[in-house]
C-alpha positions in Angstrom: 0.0 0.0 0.0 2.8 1.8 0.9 4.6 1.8 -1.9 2.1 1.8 -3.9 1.0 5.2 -3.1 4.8 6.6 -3.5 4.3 5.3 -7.0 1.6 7.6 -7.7 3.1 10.8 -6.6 4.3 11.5 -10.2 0.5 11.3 -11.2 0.2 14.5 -9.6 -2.7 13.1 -6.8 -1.0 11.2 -4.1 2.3 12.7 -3.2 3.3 10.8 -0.4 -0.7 11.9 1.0 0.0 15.7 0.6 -1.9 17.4 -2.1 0.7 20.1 -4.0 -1.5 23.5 -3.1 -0.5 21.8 0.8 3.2 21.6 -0.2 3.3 25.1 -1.7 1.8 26.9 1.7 4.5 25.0 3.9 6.9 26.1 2.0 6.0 29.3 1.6 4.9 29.1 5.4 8.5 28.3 6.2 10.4 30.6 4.2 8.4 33.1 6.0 9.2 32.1 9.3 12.6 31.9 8.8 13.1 35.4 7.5 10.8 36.8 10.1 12.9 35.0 12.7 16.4 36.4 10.9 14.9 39.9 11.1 14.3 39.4 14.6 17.2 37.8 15.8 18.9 40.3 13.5 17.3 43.6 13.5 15.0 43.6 16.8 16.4 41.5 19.4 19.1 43.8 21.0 17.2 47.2 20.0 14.2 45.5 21.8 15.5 44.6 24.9 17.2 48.1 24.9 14.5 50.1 24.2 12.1 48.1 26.7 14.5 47.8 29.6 15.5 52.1 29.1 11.5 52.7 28.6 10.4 50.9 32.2 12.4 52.9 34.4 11.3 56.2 32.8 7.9 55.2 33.0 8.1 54.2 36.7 
């Protein structure tokens, strides 16, 4: 059965049980993610923590 359904992914149904329009959102999903999370890491992560930790003795 197994096998049988790996066989049929070039068909363009069955590949490996996840339709094409499903593989195109994860990938696009995760290329997303992992430029959102470089941008973070990259761009906001030390600014943040500055910013928040200079803000909360102002505002107090």
């Amino acid at each position: 059965m197994i096998p049988s359904g790996i066989s049929r992914g070039p068909s363009g149904r069955n590949t490996g049980g996840f339709p094409l329009p499903l593989m195109i959102a994860a990938g696009v999903g995760a290329v997303l993610l992992i430029v959102f999370g470089w941008v973070v890491l990259t761009m906001g992560s030390a600014p943040a923590t500055e910013t928040v930790t200079a803000d909360v003795p102002v505002k107090l």
